[in-house]
PAMIGU-133280 format. One record per residue (C-alpha): residue number from 1; x, y, z. Coordinates in Angstrom, 3 decimals, always signed. Layout:
BEGIN
VOLUM   num         px         py         pz
VOLUM   NUM          X          Y          Z
...
***
This chain:
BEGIN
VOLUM   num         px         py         pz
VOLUM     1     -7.669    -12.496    -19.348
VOLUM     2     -8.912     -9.888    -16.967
VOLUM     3     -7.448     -6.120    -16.920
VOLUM     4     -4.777     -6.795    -14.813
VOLUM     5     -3.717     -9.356    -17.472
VOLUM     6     -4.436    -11.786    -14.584
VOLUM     7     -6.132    -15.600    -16.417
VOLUM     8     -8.604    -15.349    -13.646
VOLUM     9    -12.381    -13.682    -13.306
VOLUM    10    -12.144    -10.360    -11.392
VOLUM    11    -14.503    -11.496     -8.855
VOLUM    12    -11.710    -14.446     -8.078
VOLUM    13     -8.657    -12.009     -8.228
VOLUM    14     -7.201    -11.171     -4.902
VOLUM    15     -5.271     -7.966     -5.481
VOLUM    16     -3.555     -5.778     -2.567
VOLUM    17     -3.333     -2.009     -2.919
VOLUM    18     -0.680     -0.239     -1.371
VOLUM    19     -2.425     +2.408     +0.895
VOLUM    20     -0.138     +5.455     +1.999
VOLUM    21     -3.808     +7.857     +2.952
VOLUM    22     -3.141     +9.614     -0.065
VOLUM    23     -4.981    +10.323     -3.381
VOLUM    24     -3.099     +8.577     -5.359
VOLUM    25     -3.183     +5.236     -3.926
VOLUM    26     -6.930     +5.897     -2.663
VOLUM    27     -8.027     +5.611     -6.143
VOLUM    28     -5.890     +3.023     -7.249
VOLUM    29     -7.961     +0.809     -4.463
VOLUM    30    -11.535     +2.427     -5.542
VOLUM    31    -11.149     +1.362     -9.440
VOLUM    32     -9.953     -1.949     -8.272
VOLUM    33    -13.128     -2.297     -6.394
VOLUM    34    -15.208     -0.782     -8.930
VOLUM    35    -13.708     -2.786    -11.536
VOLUM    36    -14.816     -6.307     -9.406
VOLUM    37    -11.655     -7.654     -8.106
VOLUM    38    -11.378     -8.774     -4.731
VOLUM    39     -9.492     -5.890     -2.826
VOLUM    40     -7.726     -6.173     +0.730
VOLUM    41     -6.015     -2.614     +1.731
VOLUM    42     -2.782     -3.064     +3.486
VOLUM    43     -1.178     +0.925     +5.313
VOLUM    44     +2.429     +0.612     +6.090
VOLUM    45     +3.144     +2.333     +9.500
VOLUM    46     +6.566     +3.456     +9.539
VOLUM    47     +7.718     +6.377    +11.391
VOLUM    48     +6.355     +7.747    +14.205
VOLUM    49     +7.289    +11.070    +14.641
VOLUM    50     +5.925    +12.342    +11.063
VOLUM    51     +4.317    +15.648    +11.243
VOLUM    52     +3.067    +18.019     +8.746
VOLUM    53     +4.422    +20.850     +7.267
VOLUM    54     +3.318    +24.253     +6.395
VOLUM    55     +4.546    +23.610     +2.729
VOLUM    56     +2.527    +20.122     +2.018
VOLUM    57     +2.702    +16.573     +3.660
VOLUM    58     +4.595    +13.783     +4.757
VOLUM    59     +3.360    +10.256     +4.157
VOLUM    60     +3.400     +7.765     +6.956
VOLUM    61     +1.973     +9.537     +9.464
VOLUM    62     -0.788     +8.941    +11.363
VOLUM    63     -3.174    +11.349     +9.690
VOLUM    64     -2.381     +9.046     +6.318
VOLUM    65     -3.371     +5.995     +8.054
VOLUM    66     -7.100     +7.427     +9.537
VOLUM    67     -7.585     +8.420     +5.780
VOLUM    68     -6.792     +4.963     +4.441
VOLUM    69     -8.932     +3.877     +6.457
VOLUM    70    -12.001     +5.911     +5.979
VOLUM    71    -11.414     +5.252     +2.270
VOLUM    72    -11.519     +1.633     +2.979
VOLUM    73    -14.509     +1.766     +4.692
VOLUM    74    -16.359     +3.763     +2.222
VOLUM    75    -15.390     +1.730     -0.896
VOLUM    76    -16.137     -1.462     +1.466
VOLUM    77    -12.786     -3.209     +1.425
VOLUM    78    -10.935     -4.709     +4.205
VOLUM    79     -7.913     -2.883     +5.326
VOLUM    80     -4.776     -3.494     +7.183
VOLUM    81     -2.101     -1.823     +8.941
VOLUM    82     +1.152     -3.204     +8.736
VOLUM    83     +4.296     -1.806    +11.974
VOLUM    84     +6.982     -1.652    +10.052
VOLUM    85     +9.325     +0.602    +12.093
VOLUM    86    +11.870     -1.290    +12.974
VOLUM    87    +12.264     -2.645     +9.670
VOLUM    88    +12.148     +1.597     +8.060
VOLUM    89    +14.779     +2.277    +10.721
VOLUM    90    +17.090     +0.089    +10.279
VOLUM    91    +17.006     -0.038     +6.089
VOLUM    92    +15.806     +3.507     +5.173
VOLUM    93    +16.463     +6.033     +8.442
VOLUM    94    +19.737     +4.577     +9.222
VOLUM    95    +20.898     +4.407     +5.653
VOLUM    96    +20.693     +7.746     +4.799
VOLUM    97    +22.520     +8.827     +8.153
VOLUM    98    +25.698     +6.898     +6.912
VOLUM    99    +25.377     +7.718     +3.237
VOLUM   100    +24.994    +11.447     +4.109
VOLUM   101    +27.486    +11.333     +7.213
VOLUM   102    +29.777     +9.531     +4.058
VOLUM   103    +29.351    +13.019     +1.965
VOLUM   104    +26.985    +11.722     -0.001
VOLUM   105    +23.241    +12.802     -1.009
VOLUM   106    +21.033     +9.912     -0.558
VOLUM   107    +17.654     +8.855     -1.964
VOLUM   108    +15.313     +7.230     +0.662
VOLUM   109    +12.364     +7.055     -1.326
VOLUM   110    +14.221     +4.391     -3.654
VOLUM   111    +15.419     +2.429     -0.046
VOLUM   112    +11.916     +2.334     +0.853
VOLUM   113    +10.448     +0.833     -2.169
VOLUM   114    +13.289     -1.379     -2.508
VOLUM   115    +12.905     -2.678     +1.280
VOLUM   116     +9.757     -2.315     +3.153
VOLUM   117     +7.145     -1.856     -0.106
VOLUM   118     +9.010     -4.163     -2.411
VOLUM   119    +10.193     -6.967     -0.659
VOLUM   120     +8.471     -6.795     +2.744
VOLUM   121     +4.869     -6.141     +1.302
VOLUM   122     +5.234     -8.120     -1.807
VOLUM   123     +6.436    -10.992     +0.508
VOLUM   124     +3.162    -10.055     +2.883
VOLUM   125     +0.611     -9.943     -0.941
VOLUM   126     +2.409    -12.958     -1.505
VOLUM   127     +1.554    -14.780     +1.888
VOLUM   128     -2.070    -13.642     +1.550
VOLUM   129     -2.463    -15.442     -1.653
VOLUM   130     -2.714    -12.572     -3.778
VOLUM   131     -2.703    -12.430     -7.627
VOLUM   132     -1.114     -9.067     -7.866
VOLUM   133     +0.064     -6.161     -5.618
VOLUM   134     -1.290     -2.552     -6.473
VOLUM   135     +0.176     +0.996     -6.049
VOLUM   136     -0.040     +4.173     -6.449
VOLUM   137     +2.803     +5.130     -8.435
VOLUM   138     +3.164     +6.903    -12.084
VOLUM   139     +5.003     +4.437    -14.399
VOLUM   140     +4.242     +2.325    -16.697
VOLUM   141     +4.060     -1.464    -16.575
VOLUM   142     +3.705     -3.298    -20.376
VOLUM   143     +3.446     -7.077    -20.715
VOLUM   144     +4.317     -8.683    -23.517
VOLUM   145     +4.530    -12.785    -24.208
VOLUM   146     +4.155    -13.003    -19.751
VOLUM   147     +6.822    -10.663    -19.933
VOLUM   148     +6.521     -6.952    -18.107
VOLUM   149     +8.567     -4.021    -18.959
VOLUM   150     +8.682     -0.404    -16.923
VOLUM   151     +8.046     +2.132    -18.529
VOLUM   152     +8.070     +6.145    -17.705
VOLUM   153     +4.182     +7.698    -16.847
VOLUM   154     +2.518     +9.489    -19.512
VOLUM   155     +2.216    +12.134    -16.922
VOLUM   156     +6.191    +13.328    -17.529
VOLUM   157     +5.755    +15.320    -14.483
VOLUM   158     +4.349    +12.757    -12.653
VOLUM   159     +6.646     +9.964    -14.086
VOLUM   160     +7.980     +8.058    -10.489
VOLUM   161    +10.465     +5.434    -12.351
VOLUM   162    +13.510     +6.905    -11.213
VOLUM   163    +12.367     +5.665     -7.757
VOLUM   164    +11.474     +2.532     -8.595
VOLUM   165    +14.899     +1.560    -10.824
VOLUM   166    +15.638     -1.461     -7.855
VOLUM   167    +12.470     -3.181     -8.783
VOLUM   168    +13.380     -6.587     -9.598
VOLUM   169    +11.991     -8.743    -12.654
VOLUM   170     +9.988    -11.273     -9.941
VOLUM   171     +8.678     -8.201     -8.208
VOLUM   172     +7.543     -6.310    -11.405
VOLUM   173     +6.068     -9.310    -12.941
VOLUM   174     +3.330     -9.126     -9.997
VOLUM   175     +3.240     -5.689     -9.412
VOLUM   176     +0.308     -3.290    -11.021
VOLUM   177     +0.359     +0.510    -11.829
VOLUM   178     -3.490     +1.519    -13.184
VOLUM   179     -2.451     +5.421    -12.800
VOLUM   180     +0.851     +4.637    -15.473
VOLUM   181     -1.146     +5.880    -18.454
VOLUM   182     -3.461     +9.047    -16.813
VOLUM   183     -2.780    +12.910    -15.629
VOLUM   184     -2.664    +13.645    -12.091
VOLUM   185     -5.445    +16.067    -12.796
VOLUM   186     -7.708    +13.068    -13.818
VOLUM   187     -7.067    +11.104    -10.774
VOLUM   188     -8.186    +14.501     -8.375
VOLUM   189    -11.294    +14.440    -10.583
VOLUM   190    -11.619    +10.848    -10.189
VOLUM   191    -11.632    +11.067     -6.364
VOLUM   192    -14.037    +14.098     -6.667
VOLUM   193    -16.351    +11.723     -8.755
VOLUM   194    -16.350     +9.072     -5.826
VOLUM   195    -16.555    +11.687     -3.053
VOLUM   196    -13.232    +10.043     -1.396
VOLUM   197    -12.150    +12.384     +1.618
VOLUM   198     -9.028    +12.916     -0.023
VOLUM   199     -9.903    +13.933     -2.986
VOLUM   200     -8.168    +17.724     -2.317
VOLUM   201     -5.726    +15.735     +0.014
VOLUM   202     -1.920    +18.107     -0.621
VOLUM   203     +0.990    +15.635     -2.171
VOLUM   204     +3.222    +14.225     +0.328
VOLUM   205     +6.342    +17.024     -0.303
VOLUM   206     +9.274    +15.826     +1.819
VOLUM   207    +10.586    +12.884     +3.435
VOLUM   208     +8.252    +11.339     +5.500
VOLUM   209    +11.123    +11.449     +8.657
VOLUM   210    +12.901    +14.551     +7.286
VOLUM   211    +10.465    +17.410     +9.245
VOLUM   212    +10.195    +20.746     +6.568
VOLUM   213    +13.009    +19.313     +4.717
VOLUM   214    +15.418    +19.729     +7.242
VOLUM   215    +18.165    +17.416     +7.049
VOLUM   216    +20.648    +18.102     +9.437
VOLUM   217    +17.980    +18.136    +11.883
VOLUM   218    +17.800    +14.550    +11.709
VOLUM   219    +21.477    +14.220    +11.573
VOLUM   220    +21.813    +15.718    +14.729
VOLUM   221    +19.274    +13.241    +16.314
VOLUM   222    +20.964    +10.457    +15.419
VOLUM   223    +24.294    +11.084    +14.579
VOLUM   224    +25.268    +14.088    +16.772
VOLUM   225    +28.671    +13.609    +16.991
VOLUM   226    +28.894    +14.566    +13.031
VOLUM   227    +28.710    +18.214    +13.299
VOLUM   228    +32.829    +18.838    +13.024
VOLUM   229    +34.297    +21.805    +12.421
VOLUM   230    +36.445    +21.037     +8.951
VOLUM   231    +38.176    +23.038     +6.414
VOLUM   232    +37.143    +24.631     +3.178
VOLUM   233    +39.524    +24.212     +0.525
VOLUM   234    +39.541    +26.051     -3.333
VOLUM   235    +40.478    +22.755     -5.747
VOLUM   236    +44.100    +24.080     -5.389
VOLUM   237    +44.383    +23.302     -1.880
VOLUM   238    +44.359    +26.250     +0.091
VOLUM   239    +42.259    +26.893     +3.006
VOLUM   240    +39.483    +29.770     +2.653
VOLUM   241    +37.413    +29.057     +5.450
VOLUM   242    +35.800    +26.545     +8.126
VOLUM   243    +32.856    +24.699     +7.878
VOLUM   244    +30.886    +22.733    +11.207
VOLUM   245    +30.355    +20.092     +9.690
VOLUM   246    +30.183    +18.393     +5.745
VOLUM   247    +26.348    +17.216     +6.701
VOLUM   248    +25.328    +20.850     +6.019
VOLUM   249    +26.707    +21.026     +2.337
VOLUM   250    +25.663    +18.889     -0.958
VOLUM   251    +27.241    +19.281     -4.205
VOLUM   252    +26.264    +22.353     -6.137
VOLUM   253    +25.276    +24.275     -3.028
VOLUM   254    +25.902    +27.841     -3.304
VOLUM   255    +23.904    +29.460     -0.812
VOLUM   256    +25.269    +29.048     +2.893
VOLUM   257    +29.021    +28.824     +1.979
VOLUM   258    +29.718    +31.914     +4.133
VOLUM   259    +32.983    +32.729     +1.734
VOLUM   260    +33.521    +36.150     +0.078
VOLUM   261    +34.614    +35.772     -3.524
VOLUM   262    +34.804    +38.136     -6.637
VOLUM   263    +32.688    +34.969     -8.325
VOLUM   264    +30.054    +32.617     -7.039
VOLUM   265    +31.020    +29.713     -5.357
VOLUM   266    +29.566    +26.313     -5.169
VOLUM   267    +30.043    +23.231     -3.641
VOLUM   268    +32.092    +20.659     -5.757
VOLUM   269    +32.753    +17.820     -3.508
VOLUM   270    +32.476    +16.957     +0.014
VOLUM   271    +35.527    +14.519     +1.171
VOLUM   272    +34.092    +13.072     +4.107
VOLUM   273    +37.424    +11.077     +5.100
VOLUM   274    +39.252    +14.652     +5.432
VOLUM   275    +35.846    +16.225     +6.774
VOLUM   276    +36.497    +18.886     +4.163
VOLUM   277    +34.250    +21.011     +1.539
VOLUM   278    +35.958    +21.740     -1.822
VOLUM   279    +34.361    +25.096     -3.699
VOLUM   280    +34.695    +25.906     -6.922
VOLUM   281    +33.096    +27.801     -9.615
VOLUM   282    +30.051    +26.945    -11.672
VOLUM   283    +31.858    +25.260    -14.613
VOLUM   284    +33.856    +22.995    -12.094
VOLUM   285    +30.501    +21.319    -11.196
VOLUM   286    +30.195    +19.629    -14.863
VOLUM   287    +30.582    +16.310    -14.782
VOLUM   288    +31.407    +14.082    -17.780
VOLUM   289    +31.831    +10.704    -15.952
VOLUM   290    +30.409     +8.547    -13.227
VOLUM   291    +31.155     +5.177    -11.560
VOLUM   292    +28.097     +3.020    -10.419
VOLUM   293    +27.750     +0.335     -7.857
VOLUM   294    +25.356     -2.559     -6.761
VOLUM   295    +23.193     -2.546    -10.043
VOLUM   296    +19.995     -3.727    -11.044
VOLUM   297    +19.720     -4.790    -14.475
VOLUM   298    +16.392     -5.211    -15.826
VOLUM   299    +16.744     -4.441    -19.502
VOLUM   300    +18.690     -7.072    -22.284
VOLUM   301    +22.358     -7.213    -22.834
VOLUM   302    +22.048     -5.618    -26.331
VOLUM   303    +19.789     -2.864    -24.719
VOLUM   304    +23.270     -1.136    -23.711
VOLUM   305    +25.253     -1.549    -26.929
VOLUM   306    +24.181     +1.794    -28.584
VOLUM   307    +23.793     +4.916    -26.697
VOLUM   308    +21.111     +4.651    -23.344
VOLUM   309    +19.656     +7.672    -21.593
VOLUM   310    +19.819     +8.301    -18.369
VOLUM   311    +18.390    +10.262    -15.324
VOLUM   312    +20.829    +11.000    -12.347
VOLUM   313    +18.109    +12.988    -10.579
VOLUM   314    +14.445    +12.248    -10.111
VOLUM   315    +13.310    +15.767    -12.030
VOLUM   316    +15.736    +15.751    -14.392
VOLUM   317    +16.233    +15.097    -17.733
VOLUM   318    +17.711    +12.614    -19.968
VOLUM   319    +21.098    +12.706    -21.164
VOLUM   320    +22.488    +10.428    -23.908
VOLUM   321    +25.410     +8.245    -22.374
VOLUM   322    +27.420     +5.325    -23.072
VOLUM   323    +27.697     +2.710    -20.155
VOLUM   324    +30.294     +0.228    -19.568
VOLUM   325    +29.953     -2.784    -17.231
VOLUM   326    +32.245     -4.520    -14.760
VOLUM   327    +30.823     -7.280    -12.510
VOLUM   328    +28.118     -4.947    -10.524
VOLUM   329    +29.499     -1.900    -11.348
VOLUM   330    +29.490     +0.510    -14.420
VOLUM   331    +31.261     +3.347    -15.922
VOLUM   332    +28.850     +5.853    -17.634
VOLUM   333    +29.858     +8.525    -19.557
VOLUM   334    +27.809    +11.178    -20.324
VOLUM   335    +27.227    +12.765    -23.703
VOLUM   336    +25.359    +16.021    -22.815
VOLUM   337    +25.583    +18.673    -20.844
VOLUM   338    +24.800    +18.034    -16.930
VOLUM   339    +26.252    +19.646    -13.336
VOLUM   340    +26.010    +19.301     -9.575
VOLUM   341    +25.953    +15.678    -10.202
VOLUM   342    +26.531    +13.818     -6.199
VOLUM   343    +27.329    +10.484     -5.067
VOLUM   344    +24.795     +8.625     -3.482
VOLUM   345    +22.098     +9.835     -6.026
VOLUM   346    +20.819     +7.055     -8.114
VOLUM   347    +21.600     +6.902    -11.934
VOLUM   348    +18.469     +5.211    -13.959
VOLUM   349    +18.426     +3.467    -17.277
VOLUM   350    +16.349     +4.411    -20.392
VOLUM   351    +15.867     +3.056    -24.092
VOLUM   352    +13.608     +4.438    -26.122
VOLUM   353    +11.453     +2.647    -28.334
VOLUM   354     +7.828     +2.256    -30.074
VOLUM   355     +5.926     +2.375    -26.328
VOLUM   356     +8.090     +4.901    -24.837
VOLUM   357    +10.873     +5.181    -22.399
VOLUM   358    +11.770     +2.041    -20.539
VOLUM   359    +13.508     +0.944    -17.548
VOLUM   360    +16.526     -0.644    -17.944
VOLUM   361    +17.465     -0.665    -14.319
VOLUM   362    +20.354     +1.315    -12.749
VOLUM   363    +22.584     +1.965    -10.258
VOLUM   364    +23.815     +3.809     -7.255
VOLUM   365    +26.406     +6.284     -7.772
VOLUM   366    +29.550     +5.939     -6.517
VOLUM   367    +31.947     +7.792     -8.221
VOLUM   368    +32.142    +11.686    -10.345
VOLUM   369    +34.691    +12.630    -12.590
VOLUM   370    +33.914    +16.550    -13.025
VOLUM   371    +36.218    +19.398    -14.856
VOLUM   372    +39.290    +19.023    -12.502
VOLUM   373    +38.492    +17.239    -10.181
VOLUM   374    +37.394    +13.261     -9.502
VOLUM   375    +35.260    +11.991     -6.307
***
């Protein structure tokens, strides 16, 4: 049994890493060489129009792919490039312009893994006869009796699970994370060890077709039609001011409402059927319940018969909840303390036990039930 608990010598394991261009996933592909195995680099192109920010960088642009390649060619591995546009516009870009159009706050990072990385490229691994597909990504992956479990990184900070919740059993059993169980810090010095011309590469910061963060911006490429003038309504009803449109707003907001008020206001829900913002104050934005849809379930029935932890935003923390299940749905309610909770976010899964946190799956939220007031 090799490292990659693969039954196979290294030198006759075909593994393909994942290769965004950045440092992550450039030495991910170096220790795989290093280590023996046979490596093929595959670069997903998937947006054009990516450019980089003053802030940090997006991934997917073309800068990302000349960098996978030179690391390719100086760790001697073959390397592909993969045009996935039309397949990123259609599942990731033009998902997120209905969810958010919908009022919602959408999470294409967990669309693109669950599409184009996930399926696509572990359908492509799969074609090329490969043992296992590599990424990047901080989590975990434990195996036990041919059986593998997600975990959370050991890097907390770092951890990327919450992205990753939509990973299905057939996909995780193949899939490899080497970086699950280091610091960030030691994967810079390992590209400074290697000389990799990434090695002080910046993190990719915002959505690879979301330019400086800018949402609407996008929204008004696509969808330009959106931008309605609407009401905004106090949770008794009554109009305090106008809006141009519900795209520009996401729950908890409390900069940009434009509204003079003795107390702050935020953002409690967005109803994008009326095209109307509700405001509110802070304590409105607590939310004790939510209603998931179109699940993925990867831990065991018991797992959920005591209380589960969960994470309803990537950087955020656990919260002890109960969770109740329906066909594909759930009802989770929530045990701590947590706010500004939004549909469309994704709600993630955790048990704890002797190896850490692990992945128990999760859903897409549908539903809030907050301090007066349900969405």
């Amino acid at each position: 049994m090799n490292s990659l608990g693969i039954n196979k010598p290294k030198k006759e394991t075909k593994v393909v890493v994942a290769m965004s261009g950045g440092v992550d996933s450039s030495v991910v592909a170096a220790l795989m060489k290093q280590e023996g195995y046979d490596v093929t680099g595959i670069t997903l192109k998937l947006y054009d129009d990516a450019k980089q920010s003053k802030e940090g960088r997006q991934c997917c642009a073309g800068q990302d792919i000349m960098d996978a390649k030179r690391v390719a060619e100086k760790i001697n591995i073959s390397h592909e490039i993969l045009y996935y546009q039309k397949k990123f516009k259609s599942e990731v870009i033009d998902s997120f312009i209905e969810s958010y159009v919908a009022g919602e706050t959408p999470i294409p990072c967990v669309q693109c893994n669950q599409t184009v990385k996930f399926r696509d490229l572990f359908k492509y691994a799969k074609d090329l006869k490969a043992d296992a597909l590599i990424t990047g990504h901080y989590v975990s992956r434990i195996q036990k009796n041919g059986h593998a479990n997600m975990y959370r990184a050991k890097d907390h900070s770092r951890d990327q699970s919450y992205f990753l919740f939509n990973t299905t059993q057939d996909q995780l059993n193949f899939l490899r994370f080497p970086l699950g169980e280091i610091e960030k810090s030691e994967t810079r010095l390992i590209a400074k060890k290697l000389n990799l011309n990434v090695a002080n590469k910046p993190d990719s910061q915002d959505i690879c077709f979301v330019p400086n963060g800018d949402y609407s911006s996008v929204i008004k490429k696509f969808r330009p039609e959106s931008f309605k003038k609407g009401k905004i309504i106090d949770l008794k009803g009554k109009i305090i001011g106008e809006h141009d449109g519900i795209i520009n707003f996401t729950i908890g907001q409390r900069k940009g409402i434009k509204i003079s008020s003795e107390k702050p206001l935020y953002v409690i829900n967005l109803d994008a059927e009326k095209n109307t913002v509700i405001v509110g104050s802070k304590q409105n934005l607590e939310v004790k319940e939510i209603h998931l849809r179109a699940l993925n379930i990867l831990g065991k029935k018991n797992d959920f018969d005591r209380i589960v932890n969960i994470k309803v935003r990537s950087t955020g923390r656990l919260l002890k909840s109960n969770i109740n299940f329906a066909n594909n749905s759930a009802k989770v309610t929530i045990l701590d303390k947590e706010t500004g909770i939004s549909p469309g976010q994704a709600c993630v899964f955790y048990s704890k036990d002797e190896t850490g946190d692990k992945v128990l799956g999760g859903g897409w939220i549908d539903k809030i039930i907050n301090n007066k007031l349900s969405t």
